[in-house]
MARFI-578583 format. One record per residue: residue number from 1; residue in three letters; y negated, x, z of N, C-alpha, C in turn. Coordinates in Angstrom, 2 decimals, padded with zeros to 5 digits. Each point is the difference from the previous one (the first is absolute). Example, Ala and Ser with C-alpha at 12.3 -4.5 7.8 and 13.67 -1.06 7.14 Angstrom:
2
{k=1 r=Ala n_Y=005.69 n_X=013.19 n_Z=007.80 ca_Y=-001.19 ca_X=-000.89 ca_Z=000.00 c_Y=-001.20 c_X=000.90 c_Z=000.00}
{k=2 r=Ser n_Y=-001.05 n_X=-000.35 n_Z=-000.72 ca_Y=-001.19 ca_X=000.82 ca_Z=000.06 c_Y=-001.09 c_X=-000.77 c_Z=000.73}
***
This chain:
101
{k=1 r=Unk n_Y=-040.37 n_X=011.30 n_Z=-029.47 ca_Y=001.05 ca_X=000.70 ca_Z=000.70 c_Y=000.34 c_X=-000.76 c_Z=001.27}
{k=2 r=Unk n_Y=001.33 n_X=-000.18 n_Z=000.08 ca_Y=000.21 ca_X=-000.55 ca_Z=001.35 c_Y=000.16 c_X=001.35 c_Z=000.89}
{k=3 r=Unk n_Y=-000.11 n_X=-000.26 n_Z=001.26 ca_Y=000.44 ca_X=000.98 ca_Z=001.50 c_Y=000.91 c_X=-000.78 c_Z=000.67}
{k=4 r=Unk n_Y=001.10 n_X=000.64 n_Z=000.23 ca_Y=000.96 ca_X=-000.64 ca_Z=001.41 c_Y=-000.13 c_X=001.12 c_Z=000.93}
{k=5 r=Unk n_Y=000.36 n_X=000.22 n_Z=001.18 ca_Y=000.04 ca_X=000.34 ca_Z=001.00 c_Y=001.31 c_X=-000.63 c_Z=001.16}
{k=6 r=Unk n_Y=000.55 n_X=001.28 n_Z=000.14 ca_Y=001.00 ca_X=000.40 ca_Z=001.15 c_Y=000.02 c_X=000.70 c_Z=001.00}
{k=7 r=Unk n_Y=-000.01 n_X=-000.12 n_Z=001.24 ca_Y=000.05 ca_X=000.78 ca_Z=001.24 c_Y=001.05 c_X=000.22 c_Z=000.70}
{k=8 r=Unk n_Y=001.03 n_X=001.09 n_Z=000.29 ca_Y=001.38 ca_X=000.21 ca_Z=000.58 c_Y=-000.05 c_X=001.36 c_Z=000.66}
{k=9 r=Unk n_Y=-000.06 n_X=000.00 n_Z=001.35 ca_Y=000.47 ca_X=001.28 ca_Z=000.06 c_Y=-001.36 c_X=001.01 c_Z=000.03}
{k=10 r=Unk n_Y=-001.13 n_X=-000.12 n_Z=000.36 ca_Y=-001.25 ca_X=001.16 ca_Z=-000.43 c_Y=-000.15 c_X=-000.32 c_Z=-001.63}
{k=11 r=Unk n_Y=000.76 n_X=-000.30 n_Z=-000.58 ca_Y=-000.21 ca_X=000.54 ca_Z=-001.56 c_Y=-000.34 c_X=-001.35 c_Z=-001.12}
{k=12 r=Unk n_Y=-001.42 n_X=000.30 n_Z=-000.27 ca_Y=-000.40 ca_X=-001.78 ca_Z=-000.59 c_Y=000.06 c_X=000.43 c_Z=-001.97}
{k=13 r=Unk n_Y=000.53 n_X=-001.14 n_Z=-000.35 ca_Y=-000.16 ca_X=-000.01 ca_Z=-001.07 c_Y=-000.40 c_X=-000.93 c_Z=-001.49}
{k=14 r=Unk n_Y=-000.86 n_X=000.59 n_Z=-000.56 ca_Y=-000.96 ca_X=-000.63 ca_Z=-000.61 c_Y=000.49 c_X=-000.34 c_Z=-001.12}
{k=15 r=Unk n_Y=000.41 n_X=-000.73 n_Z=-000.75 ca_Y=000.69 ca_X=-000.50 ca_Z=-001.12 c_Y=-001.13 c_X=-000.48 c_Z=-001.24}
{k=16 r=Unk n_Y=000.03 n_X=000.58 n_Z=-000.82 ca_Y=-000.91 ca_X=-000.28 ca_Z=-000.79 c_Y=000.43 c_X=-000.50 c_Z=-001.65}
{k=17 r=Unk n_Y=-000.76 n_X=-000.72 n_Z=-000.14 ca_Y=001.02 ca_X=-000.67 ca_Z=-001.37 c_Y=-001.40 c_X=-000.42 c_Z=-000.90}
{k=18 r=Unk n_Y=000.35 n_X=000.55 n_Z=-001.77 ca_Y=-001.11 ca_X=-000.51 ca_Z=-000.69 c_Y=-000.71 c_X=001.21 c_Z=-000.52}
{k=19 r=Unk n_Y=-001.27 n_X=-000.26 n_Z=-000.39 ca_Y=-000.68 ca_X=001.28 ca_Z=-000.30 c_Y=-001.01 c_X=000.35 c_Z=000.93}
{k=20 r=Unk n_Y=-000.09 n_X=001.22 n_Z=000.61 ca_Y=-000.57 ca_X=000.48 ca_Z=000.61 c_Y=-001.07 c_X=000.59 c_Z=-000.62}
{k=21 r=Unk n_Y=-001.00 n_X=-000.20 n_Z=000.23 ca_Y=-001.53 ca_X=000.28 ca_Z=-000.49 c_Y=-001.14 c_X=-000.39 c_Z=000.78}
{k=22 r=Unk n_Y=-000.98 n_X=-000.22 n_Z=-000.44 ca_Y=-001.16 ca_X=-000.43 ca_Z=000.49 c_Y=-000.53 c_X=-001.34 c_Z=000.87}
{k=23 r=Unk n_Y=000.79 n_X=-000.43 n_Z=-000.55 ca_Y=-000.25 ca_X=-001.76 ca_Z=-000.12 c_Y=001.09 c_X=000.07 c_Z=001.68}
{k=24 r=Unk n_Y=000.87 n_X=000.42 n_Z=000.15 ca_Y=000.72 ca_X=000.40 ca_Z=001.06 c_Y=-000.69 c_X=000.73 c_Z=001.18}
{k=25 r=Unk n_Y=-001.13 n_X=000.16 n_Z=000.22 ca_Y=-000.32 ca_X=001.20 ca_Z=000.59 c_Y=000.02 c_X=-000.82 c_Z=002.03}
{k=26 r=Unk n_Y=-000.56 n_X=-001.73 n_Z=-000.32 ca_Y=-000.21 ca_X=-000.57 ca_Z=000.88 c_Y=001.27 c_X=-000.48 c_Z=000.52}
{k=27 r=Unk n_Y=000.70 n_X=-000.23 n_Z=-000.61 ca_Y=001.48 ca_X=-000.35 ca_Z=000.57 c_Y=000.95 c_X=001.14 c_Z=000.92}
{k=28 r=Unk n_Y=-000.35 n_X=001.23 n_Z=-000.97 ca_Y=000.74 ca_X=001.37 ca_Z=000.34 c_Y=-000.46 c_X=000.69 c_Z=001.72}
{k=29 r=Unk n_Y=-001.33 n_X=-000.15 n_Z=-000.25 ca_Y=-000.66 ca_X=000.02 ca_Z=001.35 c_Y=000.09 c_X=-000.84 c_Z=001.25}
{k=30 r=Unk n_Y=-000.12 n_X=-001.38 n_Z=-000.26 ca_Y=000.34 ca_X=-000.35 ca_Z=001.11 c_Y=001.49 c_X=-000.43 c_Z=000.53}
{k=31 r=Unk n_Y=000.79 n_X=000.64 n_Z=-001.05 ca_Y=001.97 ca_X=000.25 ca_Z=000.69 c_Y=-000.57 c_X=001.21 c_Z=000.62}
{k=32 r=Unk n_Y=-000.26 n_X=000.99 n_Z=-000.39 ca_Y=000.16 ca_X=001.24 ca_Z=000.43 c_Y=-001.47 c_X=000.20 c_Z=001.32}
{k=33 r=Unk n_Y=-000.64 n_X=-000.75 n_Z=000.67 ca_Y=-000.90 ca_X=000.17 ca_Z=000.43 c_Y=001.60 c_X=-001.27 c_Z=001.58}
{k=34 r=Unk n_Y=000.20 n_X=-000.77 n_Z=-000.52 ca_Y=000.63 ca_X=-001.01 ca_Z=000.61 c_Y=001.37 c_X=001.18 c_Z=000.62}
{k=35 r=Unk n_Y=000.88 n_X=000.46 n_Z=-000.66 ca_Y=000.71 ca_X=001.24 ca_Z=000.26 c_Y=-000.36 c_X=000.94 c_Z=000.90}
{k=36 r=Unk n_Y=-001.36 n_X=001.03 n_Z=-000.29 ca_Y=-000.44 ca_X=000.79 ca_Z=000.47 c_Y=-000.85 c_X=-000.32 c_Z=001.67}
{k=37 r=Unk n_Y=000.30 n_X=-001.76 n_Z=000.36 ca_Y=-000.52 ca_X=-000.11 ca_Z=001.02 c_Y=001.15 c_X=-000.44 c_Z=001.46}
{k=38 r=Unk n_Y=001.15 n_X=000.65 n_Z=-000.66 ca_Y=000.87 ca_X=-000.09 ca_Z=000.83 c_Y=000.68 c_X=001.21 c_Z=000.29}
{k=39 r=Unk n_Y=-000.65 n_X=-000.03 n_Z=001.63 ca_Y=000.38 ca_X=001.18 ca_Z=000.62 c_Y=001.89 c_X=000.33 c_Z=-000.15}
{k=40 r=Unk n_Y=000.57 n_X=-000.62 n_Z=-000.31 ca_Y=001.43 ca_X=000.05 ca_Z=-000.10 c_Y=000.57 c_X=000.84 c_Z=-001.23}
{k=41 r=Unk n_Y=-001.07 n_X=-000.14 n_Z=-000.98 ca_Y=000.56 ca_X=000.22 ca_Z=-001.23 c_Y=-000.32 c_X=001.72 c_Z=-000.56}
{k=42 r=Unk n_Y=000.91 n_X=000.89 n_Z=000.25 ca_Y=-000.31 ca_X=001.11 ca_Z=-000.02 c_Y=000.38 c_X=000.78 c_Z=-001.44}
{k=43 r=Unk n_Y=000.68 n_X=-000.72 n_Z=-000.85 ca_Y=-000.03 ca_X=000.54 ca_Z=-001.33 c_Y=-000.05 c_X=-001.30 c_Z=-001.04}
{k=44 r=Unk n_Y=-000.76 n_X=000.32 n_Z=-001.06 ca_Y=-000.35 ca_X=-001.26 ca_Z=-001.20 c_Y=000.79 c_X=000.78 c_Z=-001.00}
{k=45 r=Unk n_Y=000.55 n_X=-001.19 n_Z=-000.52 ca_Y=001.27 ca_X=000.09 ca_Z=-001.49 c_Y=-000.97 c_X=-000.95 c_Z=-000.99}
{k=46 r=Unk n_Y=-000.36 n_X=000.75 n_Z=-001.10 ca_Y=-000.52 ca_X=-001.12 ca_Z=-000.93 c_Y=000.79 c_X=000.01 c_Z=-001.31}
{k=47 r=Unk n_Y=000.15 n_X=-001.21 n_Z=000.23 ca_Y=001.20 ca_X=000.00 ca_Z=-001.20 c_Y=-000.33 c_X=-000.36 c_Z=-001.39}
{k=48 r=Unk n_Y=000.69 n_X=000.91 n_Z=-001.13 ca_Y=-000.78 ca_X=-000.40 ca_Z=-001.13 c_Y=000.32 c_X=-000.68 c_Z=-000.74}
{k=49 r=Unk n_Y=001.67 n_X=-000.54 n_Z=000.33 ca_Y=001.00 ca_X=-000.39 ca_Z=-000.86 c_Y=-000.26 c_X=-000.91 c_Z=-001.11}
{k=50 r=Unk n_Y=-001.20 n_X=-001.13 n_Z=000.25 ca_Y=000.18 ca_X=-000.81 ca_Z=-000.77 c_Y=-001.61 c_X=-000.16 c_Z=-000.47}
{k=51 r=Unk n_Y=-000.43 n_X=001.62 n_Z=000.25 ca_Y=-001.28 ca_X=-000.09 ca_Z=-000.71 c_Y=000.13 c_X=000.33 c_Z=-001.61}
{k=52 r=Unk n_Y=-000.67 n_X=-000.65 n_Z=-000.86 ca_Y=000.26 ca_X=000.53 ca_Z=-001.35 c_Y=-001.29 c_X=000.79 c_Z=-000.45}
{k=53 r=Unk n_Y=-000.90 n_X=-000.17 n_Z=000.46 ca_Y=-001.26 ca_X=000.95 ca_Z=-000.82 c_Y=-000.97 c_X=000.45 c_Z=001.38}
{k=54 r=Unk n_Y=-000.21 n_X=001.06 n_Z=000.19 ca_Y=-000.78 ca_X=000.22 ca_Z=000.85 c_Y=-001.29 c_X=000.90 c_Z=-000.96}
{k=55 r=Unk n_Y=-001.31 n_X=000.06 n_Z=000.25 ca_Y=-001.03 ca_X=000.90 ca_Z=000.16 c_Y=-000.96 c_X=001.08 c_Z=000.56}
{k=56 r=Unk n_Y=-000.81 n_X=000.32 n_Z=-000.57 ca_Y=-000.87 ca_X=001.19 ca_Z=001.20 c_Y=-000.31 c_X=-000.55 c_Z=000.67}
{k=57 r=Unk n_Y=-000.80 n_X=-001.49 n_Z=000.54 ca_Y=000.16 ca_X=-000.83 ca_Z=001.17 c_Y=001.26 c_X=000.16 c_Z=001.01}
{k=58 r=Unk n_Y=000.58 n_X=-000.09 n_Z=-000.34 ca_Y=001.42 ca_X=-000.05 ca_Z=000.78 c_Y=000.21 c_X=000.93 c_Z=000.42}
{k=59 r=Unk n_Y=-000.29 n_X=001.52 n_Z=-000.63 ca_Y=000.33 ca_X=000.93 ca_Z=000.45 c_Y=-001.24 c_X=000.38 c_Z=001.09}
{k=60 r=Unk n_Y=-001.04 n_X=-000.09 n_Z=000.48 ca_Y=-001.18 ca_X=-000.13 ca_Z=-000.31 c_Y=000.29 c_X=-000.86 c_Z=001.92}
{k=61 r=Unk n_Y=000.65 n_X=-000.86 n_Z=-000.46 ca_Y=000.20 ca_X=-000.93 ca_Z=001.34 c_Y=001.04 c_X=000.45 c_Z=000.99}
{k=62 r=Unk n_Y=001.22 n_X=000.42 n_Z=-001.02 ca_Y=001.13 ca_X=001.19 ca_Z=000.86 c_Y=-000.97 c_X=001.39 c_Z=000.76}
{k=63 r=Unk n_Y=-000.65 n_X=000.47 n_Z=-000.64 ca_Y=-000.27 ca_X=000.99 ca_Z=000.26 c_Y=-001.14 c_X=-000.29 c_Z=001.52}
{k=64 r=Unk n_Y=-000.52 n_X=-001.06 n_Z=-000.01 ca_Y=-000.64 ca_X=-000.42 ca_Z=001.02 c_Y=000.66 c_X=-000.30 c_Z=001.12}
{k=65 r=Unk n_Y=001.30 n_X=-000.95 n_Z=000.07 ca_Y=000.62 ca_X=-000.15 ca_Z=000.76 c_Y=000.93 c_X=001.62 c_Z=000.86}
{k=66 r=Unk n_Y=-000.14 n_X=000.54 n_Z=-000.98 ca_Y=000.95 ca_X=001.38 ca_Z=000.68 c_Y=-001.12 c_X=000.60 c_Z=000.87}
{k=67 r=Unk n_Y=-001.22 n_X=-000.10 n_Z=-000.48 ca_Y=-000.92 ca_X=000.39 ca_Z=001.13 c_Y=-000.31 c_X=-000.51 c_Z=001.18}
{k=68 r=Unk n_Y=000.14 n_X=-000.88 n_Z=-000.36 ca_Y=000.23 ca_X=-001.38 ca_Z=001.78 c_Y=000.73 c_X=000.23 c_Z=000.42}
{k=69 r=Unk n_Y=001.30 n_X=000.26 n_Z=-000.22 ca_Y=001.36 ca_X=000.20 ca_Z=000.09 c_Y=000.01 c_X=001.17 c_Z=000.48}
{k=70 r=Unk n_Y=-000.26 n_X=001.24 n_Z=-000.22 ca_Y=-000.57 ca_X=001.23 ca_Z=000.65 c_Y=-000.60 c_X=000.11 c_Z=001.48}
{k=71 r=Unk n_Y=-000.90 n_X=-000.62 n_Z=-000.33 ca_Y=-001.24 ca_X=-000.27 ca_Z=001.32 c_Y=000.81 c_X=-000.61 c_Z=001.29}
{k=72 r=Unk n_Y=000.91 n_X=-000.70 n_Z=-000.25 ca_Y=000.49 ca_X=-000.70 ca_Z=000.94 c_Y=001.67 c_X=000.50 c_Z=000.51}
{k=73 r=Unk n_Y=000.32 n_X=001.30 n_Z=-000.82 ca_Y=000.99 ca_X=000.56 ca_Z=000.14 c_Y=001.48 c_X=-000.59 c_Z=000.11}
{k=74 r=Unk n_Y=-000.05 n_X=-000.53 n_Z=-001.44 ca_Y=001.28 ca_X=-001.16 ca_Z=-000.46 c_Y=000.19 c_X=000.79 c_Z=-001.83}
{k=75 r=Unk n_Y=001.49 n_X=-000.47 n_Z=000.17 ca_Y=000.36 ca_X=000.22 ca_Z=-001.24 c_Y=-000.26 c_X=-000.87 c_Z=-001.16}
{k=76 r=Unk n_Y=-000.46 n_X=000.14 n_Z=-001.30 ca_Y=000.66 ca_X=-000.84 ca_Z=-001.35 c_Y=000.81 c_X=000.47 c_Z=-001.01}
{k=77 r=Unk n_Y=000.59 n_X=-000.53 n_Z=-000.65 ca_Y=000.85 ca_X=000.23 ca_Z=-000.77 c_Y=-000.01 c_X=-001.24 c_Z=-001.05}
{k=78 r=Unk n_Y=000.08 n_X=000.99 n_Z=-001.31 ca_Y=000.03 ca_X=-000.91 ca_Z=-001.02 c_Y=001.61 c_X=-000.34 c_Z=-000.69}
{k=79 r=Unk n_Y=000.35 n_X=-001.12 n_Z=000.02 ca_Y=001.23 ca_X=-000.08 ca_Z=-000.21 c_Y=000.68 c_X=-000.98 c_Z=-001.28}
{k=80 r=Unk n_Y=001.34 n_X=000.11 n_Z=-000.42 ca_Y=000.42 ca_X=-000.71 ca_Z=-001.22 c_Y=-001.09 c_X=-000.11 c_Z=-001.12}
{k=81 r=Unk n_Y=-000.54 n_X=001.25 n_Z=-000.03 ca_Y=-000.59 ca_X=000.51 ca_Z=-001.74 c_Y=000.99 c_X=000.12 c_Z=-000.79}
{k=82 r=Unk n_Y=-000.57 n_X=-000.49 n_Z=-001.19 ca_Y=000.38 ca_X=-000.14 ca_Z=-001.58 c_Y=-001.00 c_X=-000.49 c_Z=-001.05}
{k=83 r=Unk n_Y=000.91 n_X=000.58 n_Z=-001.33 ca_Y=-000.31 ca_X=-000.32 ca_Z=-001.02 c_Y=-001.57 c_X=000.64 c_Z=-000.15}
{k=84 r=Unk n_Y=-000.93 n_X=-001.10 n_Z=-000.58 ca_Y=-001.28 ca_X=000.84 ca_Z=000.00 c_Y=-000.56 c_X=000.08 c_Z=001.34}
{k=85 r=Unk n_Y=-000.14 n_X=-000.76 n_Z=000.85 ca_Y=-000.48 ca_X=000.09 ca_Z=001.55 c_Y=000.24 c_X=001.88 c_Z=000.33}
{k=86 r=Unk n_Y=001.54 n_X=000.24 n_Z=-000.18 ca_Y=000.31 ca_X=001.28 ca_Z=-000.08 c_Y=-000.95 c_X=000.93 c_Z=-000.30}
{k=87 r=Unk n_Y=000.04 n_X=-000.10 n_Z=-001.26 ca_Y=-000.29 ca_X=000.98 ca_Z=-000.90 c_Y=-001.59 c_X=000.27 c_Z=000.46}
{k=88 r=Unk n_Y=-000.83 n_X=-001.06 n_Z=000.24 ca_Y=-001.36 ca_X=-000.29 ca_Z=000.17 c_Y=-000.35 c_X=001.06 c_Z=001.58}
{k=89 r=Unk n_Y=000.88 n_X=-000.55 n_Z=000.24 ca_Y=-000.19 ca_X=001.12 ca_Z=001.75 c_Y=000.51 c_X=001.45 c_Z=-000.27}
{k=90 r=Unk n_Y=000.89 n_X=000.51 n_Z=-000.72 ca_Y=000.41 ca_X=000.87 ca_Z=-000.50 c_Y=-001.26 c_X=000.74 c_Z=-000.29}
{k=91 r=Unk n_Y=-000.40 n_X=-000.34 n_Z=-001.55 ca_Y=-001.25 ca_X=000.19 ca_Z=-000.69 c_Y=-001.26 c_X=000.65 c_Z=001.35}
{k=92 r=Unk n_Y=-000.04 n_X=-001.17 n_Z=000.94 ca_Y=-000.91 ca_X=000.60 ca_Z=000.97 c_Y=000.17 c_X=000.77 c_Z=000.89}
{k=93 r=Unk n_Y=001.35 n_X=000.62 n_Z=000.13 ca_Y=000.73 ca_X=001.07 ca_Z=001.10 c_Y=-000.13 c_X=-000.98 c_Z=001.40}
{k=94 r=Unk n_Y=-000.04 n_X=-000.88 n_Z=-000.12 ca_Y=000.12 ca_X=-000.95 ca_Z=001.37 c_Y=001.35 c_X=000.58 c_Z=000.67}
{k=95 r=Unk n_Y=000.78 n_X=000.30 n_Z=-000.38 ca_Y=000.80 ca_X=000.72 ca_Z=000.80 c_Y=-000.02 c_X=000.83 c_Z=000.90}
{k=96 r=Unk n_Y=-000.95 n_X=000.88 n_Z=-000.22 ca_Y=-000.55 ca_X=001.01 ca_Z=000.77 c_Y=-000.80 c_X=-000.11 c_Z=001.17}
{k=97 r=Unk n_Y=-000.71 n_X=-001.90 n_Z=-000.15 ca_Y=-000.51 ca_X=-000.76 ca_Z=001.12 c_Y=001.14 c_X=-000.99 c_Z=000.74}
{k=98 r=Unk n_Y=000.83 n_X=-000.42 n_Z=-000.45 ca_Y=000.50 ca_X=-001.04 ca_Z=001.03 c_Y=001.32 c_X=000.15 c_Z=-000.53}
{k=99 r=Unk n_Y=001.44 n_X=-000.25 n_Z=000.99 ca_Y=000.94 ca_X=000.03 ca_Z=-000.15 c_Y=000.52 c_X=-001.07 c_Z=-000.97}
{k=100 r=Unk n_Y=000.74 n_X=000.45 n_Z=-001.46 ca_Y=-000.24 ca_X=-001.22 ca_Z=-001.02 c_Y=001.53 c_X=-000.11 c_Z=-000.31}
{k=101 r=Unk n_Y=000.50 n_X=-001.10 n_Z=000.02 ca_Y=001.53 ca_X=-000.19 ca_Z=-000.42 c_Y=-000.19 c_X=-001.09 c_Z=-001.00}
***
């Protein structure tokens, strides 16, 4: 999986491309550890657009980050879901945890 990363405005965003799983877990962390250490950045957009397969890892790693994300009293939001990525967060009511477009 690749990670890009954008900062504009408070609002950083994590671009993620590939399959998101396991094998991802070290990459995913240190964008989002690199993100989360800037006092500027007061809401995270993770974008899913050009993820094609994600897993319970992944979810597993979202669900971790919303807790950091919590603690430090900042927003995430999961954004440009589709297809199965969709459906997969669906399936897990992730909706009900993080703002999902």
């Amino acid at each position: 999986m690749q990670v890009t990363t954008t900062v504009a405005d408070g609002v950083a965003t994590l671009g993620l491309q590939g399959r998101f799983d396991f094998n991802a877990h070290r990459d995913f962390r240190e964008a989002t550890e690199s993100v989360l250490s800037n006092p500027e950045v007061r809401t995270l957009n993770v974008d899913l657009a050009q993820v094609e397969y994600l897993d319970s890892s992944a979810l597993g790693m979202l669900l971790m980050l919303r807790d950091k994300i919590k603690a430090s009293n900042r927003r995430v939001s999961l954004i440009n879901c589709r297809g199965p990525v969709k459906q997969v967060l669906e399936i897990a009511n992730f909706s009900k945890l993080f703002e999902v477009s």
